[in-house]
Steps between C-alpha positions, in 0.01 A plus 500: 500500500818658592598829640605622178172448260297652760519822303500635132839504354369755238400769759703828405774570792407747762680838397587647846464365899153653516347336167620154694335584846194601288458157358592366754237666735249463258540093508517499163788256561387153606797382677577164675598495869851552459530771217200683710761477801782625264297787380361627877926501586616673148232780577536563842893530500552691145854617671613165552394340148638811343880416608458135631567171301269232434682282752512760792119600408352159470715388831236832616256431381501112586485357158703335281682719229334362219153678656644858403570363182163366404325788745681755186376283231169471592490906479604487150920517553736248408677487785570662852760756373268696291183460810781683738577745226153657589594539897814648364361790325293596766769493787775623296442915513373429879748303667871360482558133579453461899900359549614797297365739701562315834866463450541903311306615846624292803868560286414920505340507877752304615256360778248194509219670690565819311472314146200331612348803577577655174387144341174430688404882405576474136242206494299683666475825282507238193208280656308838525567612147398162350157554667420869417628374138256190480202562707215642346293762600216344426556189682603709841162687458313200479637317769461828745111542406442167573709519842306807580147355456503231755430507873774299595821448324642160568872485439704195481862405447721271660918459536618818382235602398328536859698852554348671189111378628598624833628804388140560311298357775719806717430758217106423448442495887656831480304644237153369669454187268349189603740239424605088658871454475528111502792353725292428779775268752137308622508333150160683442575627131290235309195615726557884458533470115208298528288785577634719212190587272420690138499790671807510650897442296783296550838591441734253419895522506728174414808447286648214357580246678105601577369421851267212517309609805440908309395285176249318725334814652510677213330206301254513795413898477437420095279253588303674694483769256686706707733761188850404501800753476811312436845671515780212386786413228390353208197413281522153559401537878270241586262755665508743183179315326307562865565860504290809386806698452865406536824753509830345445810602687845359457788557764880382404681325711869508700605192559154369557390802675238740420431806651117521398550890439231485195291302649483713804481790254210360338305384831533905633385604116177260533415584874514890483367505146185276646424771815532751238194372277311390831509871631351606116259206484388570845528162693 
């Protein structure tokens, strides 16, 4: 069978970026290996795809043009140009086109470390914005009463990643709440997790390319029936269909770097929101 039967040509399109991420979280897209890879990229850069081409994304994404091509199809579009159309219209009352407004700033500041400044903080307060915009209430609510119900909060992330557990691990130990940060240097994090239990919650934060090592814990806490929190980019995570409750953050990039302001945001949100309800549930 090839890539591009695997799905119903006579699907109606997706109408907007969020419509697509709904399908596509809901799995009601069976999707071979390489389309599912194509999808997990388009989703979790939506800046990139918006003003990319198909030969800069799929050099990205690591798949051959034609995968964008049959990824649109298979979503109802006749071709890539009307699939991007969708991460057009969301970006395009949000944000300029990254070169335009890295050659109109560095070009006004007249310095490199003073137009970086002004860049990396203009992702910053967009990164922000995006995730008061798309993060619902409900879902933060969820994810805090379950946080605030265990004994021990287990919180795992590796990379870059490992700063925003930290940070929580610092935050909870402030606020008087039982919780394992795991990044033990005796190689002891299989063993710790091991001990997680139903009455205690992991938290869980990896973005793409996602850690193998926080999948593998993570996996491990689910299996034990320990309640999994996950914080990452996209719906296609592999650890989303473990998880009781999953938040999605996305932070833009400069030049490959991202500053992780909304997912530090987020982390402070969850951990102060979680000793709040403890103090009113009494535990």
């Amino acid at each position: 069978m090839s890539d591009s039967s695997s799905a119903s040509s006579s699907d109606a399109a997706p109408a907007s970026l969020d419509e697509l991420r709904e399908r596509l979280a809901a799995g009601e897209l069976k999707l071979p290996k390489r389309l599912a890879q194509t999808a997990a990229f388009l989703v979790a850069h939506p800046e990139e795809v918006a003003f990319g081409t198909v030969a800069s994304l799929s050099s990205r994404a690591g798949v051959q043009p034609s995968a964008l091509i049959r990824m649109a199809q298979s979503v109802g579009f006749s071709g890539f140009s009307d699939l991007q159309a969708l991460f057009r219209e969301r970006l395009r009352e949000k944000t300029m086109r990254y070169d335009e407004r890295l050659t109109s700033t560095r070009a006004r500041k007249g310095s490199i470390p003073a137009g970086l400044l002004s860049d990396f903080g203009q992702i910053g307060i967009r990164s922000i914005g995006n995730l008061m915009e798309t993060l619902e209430a409900a879902q933060l609510e969820a994810a805090v009463a379950t946080l605030a119900q265990a004994e021990t909060i287990y919180l795992i992330g590796q990379r870059r990643s490992f700063p925003v557990i930290a940070y929580m691990s610092y935050l909870f130990s402030t606020l008087g709440i039982r919780n394992t940060l795991l990044g033990s240097p005796l190689g002891t994090d299989a063993e710790a997790i091991a001990l997680a239990t139903p009455r205690d919650a992991a938290l869980a934060v990896t973005f793409t390319p996602y850690a193998p090592a926080t999948v593998a814990h993570a996996h491990q806490a689910a299996e034990n029936g320990c309640p999994l929190v996950l914080l990452t980019d996209s719906p296609l995570s592999p650890l989303v269909p473990r998880s009781r409750h999953w938040l999605e953050v996305m932070e833009p990039n400069l030049d490959g770097f991202r500053t992780m302001t909304a997912t530090f945001t987020l982390a402070a949100t969850l951990a102060v929101a979680v000793g709040g309800s403890r103090e009113k549930i009494g535990t």
